[in-house]
C-alpha positions as a printed NumPy array, in Angstrom:
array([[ 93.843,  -1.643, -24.126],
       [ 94.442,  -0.984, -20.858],
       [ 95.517,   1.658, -18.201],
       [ 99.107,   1.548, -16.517],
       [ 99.943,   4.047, -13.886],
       [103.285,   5.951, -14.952],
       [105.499,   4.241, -12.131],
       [104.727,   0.804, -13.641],
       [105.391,   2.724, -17.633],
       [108.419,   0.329, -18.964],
       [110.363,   1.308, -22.558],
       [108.362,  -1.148, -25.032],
       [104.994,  -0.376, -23.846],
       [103.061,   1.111, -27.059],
       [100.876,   3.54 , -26.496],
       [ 96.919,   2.936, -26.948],
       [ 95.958,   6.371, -26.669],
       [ 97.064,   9.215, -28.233],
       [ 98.729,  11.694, -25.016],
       [ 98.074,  15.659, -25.52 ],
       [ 99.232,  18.351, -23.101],
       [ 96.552,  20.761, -21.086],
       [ 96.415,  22.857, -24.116],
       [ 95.656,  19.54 , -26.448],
       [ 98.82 ,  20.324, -28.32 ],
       [ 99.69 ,  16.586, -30.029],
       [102.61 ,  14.821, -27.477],
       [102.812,  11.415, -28.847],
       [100.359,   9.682, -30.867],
       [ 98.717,   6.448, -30.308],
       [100.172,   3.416, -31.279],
       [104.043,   5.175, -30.529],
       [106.392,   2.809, -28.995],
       [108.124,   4.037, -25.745],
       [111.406,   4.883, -25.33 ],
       [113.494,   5.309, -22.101],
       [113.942,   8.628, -23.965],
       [110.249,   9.507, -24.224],
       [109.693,   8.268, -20.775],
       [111.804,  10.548, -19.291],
       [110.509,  13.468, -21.047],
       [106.616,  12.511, -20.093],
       [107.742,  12.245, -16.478],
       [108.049,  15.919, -15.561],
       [104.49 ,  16.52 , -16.915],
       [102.567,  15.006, -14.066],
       [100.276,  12.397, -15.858],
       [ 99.071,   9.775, -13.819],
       [ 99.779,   6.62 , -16.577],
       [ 98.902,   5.913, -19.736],
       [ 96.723,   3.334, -21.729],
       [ 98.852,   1.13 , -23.152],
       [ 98.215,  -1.599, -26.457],
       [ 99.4  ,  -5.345, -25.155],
       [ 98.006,  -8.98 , -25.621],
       [ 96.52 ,  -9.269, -22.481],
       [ 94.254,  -6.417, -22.757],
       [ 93.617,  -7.111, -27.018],
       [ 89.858,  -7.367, -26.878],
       [ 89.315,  -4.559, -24.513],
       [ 87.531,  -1.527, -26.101],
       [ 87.425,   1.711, -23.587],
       [ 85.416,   4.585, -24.898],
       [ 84.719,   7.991, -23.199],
       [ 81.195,   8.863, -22.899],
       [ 81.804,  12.01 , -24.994],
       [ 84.272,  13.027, -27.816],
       [ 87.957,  14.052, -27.451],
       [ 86.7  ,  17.023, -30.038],
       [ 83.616,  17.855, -28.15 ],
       [ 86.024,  17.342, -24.744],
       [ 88.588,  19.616, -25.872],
       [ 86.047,  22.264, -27.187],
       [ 84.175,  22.068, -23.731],
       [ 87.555,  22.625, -21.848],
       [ 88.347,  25.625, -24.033],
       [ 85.188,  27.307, -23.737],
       [ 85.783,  26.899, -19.708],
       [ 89.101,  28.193, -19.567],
       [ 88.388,  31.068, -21.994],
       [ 84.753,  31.957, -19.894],
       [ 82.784,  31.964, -23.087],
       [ 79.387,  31.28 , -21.485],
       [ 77.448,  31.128, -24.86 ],
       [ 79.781,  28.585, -25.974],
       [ 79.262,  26.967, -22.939],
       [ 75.672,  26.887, -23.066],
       [ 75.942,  25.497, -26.429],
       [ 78.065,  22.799, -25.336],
       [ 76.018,  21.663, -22.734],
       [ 73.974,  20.872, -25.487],
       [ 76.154,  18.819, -27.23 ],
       [ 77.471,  16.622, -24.373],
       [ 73.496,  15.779, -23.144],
       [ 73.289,  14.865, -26.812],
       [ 75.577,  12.676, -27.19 ],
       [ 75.436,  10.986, -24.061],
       [ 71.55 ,  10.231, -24.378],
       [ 72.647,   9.054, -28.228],
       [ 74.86 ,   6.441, -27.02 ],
       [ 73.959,   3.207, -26.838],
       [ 76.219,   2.413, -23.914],
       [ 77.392,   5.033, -21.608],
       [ 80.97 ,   4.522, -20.288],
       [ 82.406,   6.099, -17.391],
       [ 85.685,   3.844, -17.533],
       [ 88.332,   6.323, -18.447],
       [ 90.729,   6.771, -16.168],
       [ 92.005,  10.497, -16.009],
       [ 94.757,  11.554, -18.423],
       [ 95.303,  15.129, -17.362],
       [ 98.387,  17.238, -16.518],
       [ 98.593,  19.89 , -13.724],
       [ 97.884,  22.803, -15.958],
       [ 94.963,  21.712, -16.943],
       [ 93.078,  20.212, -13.821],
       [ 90.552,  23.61 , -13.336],
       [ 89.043,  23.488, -16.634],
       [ 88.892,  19.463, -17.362],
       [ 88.142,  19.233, -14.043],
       [ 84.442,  20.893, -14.986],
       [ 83.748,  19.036, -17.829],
       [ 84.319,  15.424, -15.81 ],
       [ 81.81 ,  17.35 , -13.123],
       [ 79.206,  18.059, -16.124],
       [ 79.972,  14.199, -17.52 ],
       [ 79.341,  12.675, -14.304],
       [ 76.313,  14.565, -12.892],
       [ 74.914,  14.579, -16.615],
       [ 74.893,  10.256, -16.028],
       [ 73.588,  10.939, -12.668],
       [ 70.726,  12.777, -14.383],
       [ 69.572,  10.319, -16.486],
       [ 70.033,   8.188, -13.347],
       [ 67.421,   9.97 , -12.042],
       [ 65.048,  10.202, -14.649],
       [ 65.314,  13.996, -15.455],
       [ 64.017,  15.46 , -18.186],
       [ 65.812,  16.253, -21.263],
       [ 65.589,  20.138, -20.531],
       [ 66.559,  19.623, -16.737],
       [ 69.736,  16.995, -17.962],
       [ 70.681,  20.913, -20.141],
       [ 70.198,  22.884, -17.21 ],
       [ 72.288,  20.368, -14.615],
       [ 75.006,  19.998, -17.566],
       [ 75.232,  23.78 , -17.988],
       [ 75.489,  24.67 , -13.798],
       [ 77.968,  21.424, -13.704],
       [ 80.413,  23.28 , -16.505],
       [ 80.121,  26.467, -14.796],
       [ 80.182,  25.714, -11.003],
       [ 83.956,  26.649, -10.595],
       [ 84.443,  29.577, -12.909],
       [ 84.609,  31.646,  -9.302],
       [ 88.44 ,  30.328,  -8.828],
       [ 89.42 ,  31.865, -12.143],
       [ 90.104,  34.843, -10.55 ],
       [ 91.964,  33.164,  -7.133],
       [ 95.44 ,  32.756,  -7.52 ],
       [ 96.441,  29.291,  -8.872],
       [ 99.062,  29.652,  -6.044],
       [ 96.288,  29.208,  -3.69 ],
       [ 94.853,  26.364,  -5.065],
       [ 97.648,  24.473,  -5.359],
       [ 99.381,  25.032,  -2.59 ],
       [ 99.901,  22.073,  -0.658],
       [100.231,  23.396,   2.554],
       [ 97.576,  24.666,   4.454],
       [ 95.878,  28.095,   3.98 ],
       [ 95.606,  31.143,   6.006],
       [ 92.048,  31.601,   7.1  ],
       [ 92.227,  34.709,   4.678],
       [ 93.036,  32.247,   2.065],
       [ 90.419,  29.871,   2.925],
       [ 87.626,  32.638,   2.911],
       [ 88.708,  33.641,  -0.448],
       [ 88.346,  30.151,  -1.862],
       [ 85.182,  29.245,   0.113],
       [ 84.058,  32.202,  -1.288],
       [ 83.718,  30.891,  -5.296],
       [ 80.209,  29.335,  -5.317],
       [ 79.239,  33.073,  -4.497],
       [ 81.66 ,  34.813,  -7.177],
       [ 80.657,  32.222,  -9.917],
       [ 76.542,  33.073,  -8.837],
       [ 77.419,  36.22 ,  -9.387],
       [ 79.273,  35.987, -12.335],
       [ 75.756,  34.086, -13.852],
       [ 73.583,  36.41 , -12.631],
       [ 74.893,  39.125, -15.034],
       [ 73.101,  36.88 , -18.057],
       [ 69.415,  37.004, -18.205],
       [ 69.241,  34.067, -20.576],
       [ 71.1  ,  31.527, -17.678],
       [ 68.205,  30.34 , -16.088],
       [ 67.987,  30.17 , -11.813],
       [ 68.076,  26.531, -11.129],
       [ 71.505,  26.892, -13.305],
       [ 72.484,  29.345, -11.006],
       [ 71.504,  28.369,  -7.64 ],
       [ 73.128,  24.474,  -9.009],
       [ 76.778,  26.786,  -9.095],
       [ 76.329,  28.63 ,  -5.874],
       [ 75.239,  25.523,  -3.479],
       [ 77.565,  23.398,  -4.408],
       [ 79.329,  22.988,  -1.687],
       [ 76.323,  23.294,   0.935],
       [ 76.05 ,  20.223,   2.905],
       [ 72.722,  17.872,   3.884],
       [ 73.723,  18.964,   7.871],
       [ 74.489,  22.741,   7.089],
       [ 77.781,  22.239,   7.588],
       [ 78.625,  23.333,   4.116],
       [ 79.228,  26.919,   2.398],
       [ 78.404,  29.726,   1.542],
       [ 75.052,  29.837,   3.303],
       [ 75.345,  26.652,   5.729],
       [ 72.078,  25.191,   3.95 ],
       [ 70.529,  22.243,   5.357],
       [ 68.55 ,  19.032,   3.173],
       [ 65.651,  20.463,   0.957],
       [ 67.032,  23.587,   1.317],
       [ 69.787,  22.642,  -1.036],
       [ 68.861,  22.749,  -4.94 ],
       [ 68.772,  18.8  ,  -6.57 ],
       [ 71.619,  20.285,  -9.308],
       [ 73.987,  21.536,  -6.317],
       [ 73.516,  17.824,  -4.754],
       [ 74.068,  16.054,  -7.386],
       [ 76.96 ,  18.373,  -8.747],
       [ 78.511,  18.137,  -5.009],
       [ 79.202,  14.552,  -5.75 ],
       [ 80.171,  14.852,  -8.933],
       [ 82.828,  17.098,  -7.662],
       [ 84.362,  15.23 ,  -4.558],
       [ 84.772,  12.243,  -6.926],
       [ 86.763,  13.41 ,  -9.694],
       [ 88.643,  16.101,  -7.03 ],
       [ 89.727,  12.781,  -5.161],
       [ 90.372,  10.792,  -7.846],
       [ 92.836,  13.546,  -9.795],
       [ 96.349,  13.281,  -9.562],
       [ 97.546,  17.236,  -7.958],
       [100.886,  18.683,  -7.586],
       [100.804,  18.279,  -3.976],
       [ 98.842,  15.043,  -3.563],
       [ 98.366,  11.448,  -5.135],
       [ 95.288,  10.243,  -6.926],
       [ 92.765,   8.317,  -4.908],
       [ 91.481,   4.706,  -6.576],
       [ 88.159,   4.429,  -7.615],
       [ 87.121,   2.127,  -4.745],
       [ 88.624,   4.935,  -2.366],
       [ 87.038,   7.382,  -3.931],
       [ 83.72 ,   5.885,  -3.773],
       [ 84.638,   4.497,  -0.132],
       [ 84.726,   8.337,   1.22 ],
       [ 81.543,   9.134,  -1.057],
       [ 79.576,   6.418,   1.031],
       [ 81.158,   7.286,   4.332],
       [ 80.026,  11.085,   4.229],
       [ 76.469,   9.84 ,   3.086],
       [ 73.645,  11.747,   5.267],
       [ 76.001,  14.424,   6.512],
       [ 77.515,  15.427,   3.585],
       [ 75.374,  14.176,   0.476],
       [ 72.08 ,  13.155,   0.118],
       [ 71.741,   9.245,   0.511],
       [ 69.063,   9.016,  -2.801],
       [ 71.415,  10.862,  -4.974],
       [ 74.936,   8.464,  -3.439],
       [ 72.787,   5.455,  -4.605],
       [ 71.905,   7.216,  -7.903],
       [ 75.59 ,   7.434,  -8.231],
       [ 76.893,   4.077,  -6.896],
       [ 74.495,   2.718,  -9.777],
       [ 76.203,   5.074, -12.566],
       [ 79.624,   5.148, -11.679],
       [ 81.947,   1.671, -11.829],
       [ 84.374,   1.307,  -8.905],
       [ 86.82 ,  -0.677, -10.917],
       [ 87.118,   0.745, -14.326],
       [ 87.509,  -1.469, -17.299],
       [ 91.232,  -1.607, -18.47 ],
       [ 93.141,  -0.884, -14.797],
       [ 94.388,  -3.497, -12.564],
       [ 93.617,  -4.697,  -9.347],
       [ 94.681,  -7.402,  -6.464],
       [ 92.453,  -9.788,  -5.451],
       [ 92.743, -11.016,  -1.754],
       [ 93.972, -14.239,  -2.736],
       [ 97.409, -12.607,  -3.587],
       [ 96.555, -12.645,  -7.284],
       [ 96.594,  -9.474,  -9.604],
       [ 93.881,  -9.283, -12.674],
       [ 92.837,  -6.977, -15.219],
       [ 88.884,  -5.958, -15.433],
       [ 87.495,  -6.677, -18.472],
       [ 83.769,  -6.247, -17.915],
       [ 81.56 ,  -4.429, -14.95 ],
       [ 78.406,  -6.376, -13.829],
       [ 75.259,  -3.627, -13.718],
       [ 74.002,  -3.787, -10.205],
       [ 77.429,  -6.168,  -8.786],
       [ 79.871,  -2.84 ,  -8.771],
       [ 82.586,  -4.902,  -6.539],
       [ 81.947,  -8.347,  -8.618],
       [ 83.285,  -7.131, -12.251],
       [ 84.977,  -9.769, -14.678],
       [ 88.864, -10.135, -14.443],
       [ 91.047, -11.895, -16.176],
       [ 94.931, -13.031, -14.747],
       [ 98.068, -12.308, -16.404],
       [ 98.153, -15.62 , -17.655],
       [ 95.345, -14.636, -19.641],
       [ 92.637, -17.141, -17.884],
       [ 89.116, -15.162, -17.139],
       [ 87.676, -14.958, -13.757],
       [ 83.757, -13.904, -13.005],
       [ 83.518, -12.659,  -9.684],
       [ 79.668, -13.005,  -9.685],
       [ 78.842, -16.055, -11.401],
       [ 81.938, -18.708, -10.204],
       [ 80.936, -20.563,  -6.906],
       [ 84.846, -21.295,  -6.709],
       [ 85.623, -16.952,  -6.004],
       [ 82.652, -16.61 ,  -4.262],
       [ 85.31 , -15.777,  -0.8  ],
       [ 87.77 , -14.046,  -3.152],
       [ 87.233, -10.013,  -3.392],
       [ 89.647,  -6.894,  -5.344],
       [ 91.176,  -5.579,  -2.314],
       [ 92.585,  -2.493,  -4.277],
       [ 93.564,  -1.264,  -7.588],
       [ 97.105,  -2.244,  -8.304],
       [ 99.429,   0.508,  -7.342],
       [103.1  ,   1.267,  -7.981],
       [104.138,  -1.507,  -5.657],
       [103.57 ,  -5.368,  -4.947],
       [101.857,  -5.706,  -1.902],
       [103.01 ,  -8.108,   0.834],
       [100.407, -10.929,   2.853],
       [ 99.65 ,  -8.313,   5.731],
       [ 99.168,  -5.597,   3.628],
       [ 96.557,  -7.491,   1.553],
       [ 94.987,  -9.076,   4.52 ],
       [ 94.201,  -5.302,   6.015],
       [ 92.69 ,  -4.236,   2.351],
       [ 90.664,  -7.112,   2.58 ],
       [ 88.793,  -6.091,   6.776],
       [ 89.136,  -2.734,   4.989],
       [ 87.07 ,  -3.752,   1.628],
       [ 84.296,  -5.788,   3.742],
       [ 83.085,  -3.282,   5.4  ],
       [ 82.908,  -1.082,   2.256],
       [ 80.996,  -3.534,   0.792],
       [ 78.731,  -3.595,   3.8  ],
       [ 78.375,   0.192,   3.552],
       [ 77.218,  -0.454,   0.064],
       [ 75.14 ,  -3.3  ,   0.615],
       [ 73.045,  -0.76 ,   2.215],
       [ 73.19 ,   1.975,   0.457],
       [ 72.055,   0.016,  -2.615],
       [ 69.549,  -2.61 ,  -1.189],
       [ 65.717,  -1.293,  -2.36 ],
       [ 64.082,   1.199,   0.291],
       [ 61.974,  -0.245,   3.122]])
């Protein structure tokens, strides 16, 4: 199975996992063949792609690191505000997580429009949840962080989703009211005795920054609760990396890219490598150019190697980054977008991927 963004969707293509819309109403079911018809009637929904059965991408098993039924459940219980259910859920998706023998982060995002505020927490509460365990927290603590991650937005329920979508830029009326949600989802908590602080104080400083730059209280370094750091990441990754009415989805790599760039001044450097070590930059299944001119699937991540993952060419022959002498000069240059890319273009991606990987190199080399 693999992942094919919805530009490069072609009639034929069967479908390797089942597509549902923001209220997981049954669309088209896995294994459907697509139509020209069916295309056309996907299109207006605004999913990024679709994972997709073909011989290339056979032995290729992508998992998400919690169920579709515990998913759905936890994006429900978000969108209706049920906080018991959502304290209950938390539960759950610590559970299972910790229960699985391998953890996969892999999944590329599936969502519609409608849905992006509520899924959007529960991909917050999977990530930093992984980051948790990253860090060695307790079981209790992973609860706690899971819980604050789930419930960290619920201030922009009451904004108006013209707001937050708009793509234009806000009125500085506009821009109070949304930098205002950490404190209106705080405050929301702080009506339930049984929510415990470090939930709460997780939701309202998530969006302080390590320089004090951030809101609502321009907090600086310890100041700043370890849930809200870790939960500030969490966020700016699978914000960037969702496809929005008014903007594109950023790649992985990207995504990662800006994560390491606003290290120090935005988020705390011990909690970026925490998640460089969690989260893979080329997810298993999607499709990337290599600065040879070549494109590849990735079959396998390499723990520790993030940018040196195992590939394998249309043609069906296997590459490993990290082990073959022969690629040692080769490197992915991006994920494959909607277009081919021409020499220059690749040769730019390439300066442009070195010094990413120099940015990592530091950020993940052991502490002096």
């Amino acid at each position: 199975m693999r992942f094919i963004a919805f530009e490069r969707i072609t009639p034929g293509m069967v479908l390797g996992r089942a597509v549902r819309d923001y209220k997981n109403r049954l669309l088209l079911n896995e294994g459907v063949v697509l139509t020209p018809e069916l295309i056309t009637r996907l299109e207006g929904l605004g999913y990024p792609g679709f994972y997709v059965h073909d011989e290339l991408s056979k032995d290729i098993e992508i998992n998400e690191a919690i169920s579709q039924e515990l998913r759905n459940r936890a994006t429900a219980a978000v969108r209706d505000l049920n906080v018991d259910v959502i304290r209950d859920v938390a539960k759950n998706i610590v559970e299972q997580i910790l229960n699985s023998p391998t953890v996969s982060l892999d999944m590329a995002d599936l969502r519609t429009f409608d849905d992006y505020t509520f899924a959007h927490s529960v991909n917050v509460a999977v990530v930093s949840t992984v980051m948790g365990m990253g860090c060695h927290m307790s079981h209790q603590d992973l609860i706690y962080l899971c819980q604050a991650a789930l419930f960290h937005d619920i201030g922009k329920l009451s904004i108006d989703p013209e707001i937050l979508n708009r793509p234009g830029p806000l009125s500085r009326e506009e821009m109070t009211l949304v930098r205002r949600h950490p404190q209106n989802s705080y405050d929301m908590l702080s009506e339930n005795w049984e929510i415990p602080s470090s939930v709460r104080l997780g939701v309202l400083m998530h969006h302080e920054n390590e320089d004090g730059s951030g809101y609502p209280n321009g907090l600086k370094g310890d100041k700043i609760h370890p849930f809200a750091k870790i939960i500030h990441i969490a966020d700016v990754y699978d914000a960037l990396s969702s496809k929005r009415p008014y903007k594109k989805a950023y790649s992985c790599a990207e995504t990662l890219e800006y994560i390491m760039s606003c290290c120090y001044y935005m988020f705390d450097e011990e909690y970026v490598r925490t998640f460089l070590r969690c989260v893979p930059i080329y997810p298993k299944g999607t499709m990337v150019y290599l600065s040879d001119g070549r494109e590849a699937l990735v079959v396998e991540n390499t723990a520790l190697y993030a940018t040196r993952p195992k590939l394998r060419l249309e043609d069906g022959t296997d590459l490993d980054m990290l082990n073959d002498a022969s690629l040692r000069n080769v490197t992915i240059v991006a994920e494959n977008g909607n277009e081919l890319l021409d020499t220059g273009e690749i040769e730019q991606m390439e300066t442009e991927r070195k010094v990413k990987e120099i940015i990592e190199d530091v950020l993940l080399s052991p502490e002096e």
